[in-house]
N, CA and C atoms as an extended XYZ file, in Angstrom:
249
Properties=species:S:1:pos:R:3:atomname:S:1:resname:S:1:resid:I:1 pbc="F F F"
N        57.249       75.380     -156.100 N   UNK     1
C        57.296       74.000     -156.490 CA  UNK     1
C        58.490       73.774     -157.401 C   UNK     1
N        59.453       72.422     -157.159 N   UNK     2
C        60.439       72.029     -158.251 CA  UNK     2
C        60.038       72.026     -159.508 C   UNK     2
N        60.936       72.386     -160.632 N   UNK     3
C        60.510       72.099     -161.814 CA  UNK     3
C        60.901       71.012     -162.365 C   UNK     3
N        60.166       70.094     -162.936 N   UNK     4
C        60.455       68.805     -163.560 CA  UNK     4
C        59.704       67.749     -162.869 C   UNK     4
N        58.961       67.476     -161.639 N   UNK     5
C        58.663       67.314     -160.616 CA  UNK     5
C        57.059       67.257     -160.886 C   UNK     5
N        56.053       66.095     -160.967 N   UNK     6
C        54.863       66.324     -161.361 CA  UNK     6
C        54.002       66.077     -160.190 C   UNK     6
N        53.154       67.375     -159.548 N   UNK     7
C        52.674       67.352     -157.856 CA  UNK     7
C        51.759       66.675     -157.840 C   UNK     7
N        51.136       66.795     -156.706 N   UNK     8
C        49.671       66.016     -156.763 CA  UNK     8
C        49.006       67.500     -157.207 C   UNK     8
N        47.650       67.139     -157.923 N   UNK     9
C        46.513       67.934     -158.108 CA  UNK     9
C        45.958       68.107     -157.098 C   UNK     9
N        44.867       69.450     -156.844 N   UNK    10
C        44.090       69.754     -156.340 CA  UNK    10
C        43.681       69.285     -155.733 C   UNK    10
N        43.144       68.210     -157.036 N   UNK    11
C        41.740       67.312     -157.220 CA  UNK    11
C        42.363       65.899     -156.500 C   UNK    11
N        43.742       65.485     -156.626 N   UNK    12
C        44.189       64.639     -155.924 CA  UNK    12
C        44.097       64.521     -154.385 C   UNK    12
N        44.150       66.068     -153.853 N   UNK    13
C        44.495       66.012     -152.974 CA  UNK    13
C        43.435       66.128     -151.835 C   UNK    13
N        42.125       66.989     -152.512 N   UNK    14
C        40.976       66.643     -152.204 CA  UNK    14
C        40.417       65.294     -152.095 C   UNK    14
N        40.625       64.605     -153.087 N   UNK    15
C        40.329       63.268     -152.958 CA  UNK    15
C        41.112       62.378     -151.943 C   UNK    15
N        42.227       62.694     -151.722 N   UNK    16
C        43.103       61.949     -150.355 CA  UNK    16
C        42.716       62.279     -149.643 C   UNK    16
N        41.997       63.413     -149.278 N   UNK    17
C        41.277       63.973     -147.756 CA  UNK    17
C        40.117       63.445     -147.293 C   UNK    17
N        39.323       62.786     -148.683 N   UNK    18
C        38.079       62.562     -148.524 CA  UNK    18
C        37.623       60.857     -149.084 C   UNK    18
N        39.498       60.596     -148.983 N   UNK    19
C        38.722       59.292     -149.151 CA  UNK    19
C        38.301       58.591     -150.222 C   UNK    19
N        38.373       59.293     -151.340 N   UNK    20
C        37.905       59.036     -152.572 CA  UNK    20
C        38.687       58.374     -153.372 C   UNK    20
N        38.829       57.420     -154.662 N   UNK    21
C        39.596       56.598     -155.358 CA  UNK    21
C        39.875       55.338     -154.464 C   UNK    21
N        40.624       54.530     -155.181 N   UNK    22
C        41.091       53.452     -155.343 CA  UNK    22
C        41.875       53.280     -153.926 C   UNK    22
N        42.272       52.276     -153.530 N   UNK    23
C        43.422       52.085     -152.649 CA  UNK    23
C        44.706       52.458     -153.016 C   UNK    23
N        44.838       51.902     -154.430 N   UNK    24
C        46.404       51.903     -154.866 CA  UNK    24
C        45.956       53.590     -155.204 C   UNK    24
N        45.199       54.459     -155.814 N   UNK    25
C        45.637       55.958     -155.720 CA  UNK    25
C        45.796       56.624     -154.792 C   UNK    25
N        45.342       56.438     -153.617 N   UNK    26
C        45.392       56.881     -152.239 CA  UNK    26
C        46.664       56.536     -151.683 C   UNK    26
N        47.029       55.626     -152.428 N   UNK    27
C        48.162       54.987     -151.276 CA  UNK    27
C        49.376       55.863     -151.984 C   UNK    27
N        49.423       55.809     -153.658 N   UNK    28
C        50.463       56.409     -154.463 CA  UNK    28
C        50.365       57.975     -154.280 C   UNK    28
N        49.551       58.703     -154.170 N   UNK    29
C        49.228       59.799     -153.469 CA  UNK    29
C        49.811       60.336     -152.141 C   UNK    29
N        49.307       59.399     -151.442 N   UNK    30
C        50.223       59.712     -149.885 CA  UNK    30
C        51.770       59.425     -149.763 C   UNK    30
N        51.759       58.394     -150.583 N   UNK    31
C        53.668       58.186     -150.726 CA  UNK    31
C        53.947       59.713     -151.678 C   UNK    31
N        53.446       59.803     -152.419 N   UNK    32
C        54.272       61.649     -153.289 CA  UNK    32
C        54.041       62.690     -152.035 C   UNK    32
N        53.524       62.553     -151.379 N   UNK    33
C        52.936       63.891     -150.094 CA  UNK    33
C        54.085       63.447     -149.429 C   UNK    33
N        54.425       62.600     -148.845 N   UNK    34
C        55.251       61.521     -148.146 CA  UNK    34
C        56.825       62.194     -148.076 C   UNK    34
N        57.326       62.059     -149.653 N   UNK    35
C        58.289       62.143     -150.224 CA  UNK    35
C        58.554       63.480     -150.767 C   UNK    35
N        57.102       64.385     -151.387 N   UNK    36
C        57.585       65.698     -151.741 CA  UNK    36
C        57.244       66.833     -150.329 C   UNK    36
N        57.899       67.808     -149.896 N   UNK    37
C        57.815       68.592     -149.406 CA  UNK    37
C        56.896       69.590     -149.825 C   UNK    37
N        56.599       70.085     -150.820 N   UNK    38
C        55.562       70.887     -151.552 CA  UNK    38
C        53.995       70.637     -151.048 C   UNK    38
N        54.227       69.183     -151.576 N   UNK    39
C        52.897       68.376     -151.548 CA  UNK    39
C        52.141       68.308     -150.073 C   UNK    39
N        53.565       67.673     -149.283 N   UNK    40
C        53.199       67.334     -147.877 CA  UNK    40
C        52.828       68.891     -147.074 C   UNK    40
N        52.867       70.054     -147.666 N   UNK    41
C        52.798       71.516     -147.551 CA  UNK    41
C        51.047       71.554     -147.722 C   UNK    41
N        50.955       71.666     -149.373 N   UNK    42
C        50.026       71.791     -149.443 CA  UNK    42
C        48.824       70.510     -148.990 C   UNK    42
N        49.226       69.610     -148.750 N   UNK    43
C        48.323       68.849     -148.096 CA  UNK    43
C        48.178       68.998     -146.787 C   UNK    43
N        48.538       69.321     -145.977 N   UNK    44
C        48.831       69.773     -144.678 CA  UNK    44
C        47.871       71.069     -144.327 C   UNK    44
N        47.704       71.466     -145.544 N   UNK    45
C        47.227       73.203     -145.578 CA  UNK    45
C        45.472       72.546     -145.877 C   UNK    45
N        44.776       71.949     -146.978 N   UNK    46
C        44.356       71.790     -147.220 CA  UNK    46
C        43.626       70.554     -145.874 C   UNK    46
N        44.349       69.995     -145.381 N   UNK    47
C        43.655       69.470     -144.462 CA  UNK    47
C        43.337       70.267     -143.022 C   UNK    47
N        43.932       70.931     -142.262 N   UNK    48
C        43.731       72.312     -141.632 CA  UNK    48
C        42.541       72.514     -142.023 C   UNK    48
N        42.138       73.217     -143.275 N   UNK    49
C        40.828       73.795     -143.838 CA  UNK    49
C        39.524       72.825     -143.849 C   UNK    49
N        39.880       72.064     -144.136 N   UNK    50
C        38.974       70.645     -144.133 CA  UNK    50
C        38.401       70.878     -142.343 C   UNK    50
N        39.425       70.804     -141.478 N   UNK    51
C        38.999       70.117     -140.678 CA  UNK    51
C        38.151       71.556     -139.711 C   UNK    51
N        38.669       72.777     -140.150 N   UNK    52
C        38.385       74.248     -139.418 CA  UNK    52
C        36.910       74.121     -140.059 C   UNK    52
N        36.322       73.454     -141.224 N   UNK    53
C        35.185       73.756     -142.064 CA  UNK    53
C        34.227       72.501     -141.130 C   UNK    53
N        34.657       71.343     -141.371 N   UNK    54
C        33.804       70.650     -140.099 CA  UNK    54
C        33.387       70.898     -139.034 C   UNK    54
N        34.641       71.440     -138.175 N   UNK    55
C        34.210       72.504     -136.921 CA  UNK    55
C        33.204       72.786     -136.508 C   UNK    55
N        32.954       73.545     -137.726 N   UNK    56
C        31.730       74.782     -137.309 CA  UNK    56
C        30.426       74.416     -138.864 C   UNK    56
N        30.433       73.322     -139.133 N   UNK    57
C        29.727       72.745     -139.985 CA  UNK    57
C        29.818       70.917     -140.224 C   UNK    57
N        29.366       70.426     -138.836 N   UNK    58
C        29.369       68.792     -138.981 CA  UNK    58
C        28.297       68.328     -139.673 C   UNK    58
N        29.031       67.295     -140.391 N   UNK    59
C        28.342       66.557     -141.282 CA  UNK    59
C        26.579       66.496     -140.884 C   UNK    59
N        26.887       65.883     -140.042 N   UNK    60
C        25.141       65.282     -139.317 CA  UNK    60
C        24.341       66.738     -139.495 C   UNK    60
N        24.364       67.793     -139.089 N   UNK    61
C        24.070       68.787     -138.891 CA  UNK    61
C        23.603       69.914     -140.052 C   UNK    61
N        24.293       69.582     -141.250 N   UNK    62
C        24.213       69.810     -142.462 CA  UNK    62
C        23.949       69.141     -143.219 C   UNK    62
N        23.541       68.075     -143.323 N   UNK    63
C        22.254       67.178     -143.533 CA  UNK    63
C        21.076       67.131     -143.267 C   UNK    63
N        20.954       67.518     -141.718 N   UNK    64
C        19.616       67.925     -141.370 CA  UNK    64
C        18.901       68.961     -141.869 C   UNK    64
N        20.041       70.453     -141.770 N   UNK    65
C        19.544       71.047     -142.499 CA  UNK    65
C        18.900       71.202     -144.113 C   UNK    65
N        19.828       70.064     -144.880 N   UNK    66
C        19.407       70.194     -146.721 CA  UNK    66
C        18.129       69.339     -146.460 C   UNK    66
N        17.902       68.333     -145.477 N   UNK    67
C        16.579       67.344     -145.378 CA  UNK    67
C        15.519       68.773     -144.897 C   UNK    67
N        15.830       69.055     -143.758 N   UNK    68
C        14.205       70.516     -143.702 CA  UNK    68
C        14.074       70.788     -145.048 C   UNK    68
N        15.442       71.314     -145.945 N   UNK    69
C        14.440       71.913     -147.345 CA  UNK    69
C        14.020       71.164     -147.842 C   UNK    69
N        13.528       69.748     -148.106 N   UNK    70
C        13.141       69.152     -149.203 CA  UNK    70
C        12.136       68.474     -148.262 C   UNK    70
N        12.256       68.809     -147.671 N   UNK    71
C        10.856       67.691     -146.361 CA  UNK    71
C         9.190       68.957     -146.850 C   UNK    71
N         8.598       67.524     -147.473 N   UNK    72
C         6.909       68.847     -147.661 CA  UNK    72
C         6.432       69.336     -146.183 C   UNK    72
N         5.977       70.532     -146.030 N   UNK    73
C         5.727       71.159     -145.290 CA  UNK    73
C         4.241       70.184     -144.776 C   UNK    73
N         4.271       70.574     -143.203 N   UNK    74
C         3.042       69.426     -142.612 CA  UNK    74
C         1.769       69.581     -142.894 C   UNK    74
N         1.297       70.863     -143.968 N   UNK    75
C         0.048       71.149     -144.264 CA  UNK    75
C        -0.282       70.272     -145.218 C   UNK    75
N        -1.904       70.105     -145.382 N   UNK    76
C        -2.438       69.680     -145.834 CA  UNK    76
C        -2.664       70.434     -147.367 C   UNK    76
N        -2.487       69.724     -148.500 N   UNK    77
C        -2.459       70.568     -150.225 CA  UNK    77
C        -3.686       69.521     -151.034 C   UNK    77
N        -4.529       70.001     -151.373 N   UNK    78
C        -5.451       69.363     -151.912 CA  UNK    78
C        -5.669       69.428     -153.303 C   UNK    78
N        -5.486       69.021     -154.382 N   UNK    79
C        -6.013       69.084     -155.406 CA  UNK    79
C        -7.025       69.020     -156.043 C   UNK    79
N        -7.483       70.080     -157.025 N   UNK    80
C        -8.823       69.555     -157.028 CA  UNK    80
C        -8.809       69.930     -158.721 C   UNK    80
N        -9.342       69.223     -159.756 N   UNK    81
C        -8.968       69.002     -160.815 CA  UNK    81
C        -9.997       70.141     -161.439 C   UNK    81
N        -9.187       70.627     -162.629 N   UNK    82
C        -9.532       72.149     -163.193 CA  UNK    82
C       -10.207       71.289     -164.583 C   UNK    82
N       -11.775       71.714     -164.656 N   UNK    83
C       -12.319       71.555     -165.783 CA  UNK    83
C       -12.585       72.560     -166.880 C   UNK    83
């Protein structure tokens, strides 16, 4: 990376992938990716990964699964109050 030159973050750049923030940060974001070579590198890289991780883990699909864990099981649980 240039020195003097302030990149996008991580966290920026995650968030440009996903959509997250404002219009005007998304938009000022993609113009520095745009314009820096570094950026447009590591964003490039970071979206690759994004999209190899969907692949083989779609949204819908991994939802279903976190809903089975929290879904009560179909048995019947009775309480019965302890005197």
């Amino acid at each position: 990376m240039a020195e003097g030159i302030e990149h996008l973050s991580t966290r920026q750049i995650d968030g440009l992938l996903a959509e997250l923030g404002s219009e005007v940060e998304r938009a000022s974001a993609q113009n520095h990716a745009s314009a820096c070579d570094d950026c447009a590198t590591r964003l490039g890289a970071a979206q690759t990964a994004r999209d190899a991780f969907l692949q083989h883990n779609p949204p819908r699909l991994r939802a279903e699964e976190l809903l089975a864990r929290v879904r009560p099981k179909s048995r019947l649980v009775w309480l019965v109050p302890i005197s």
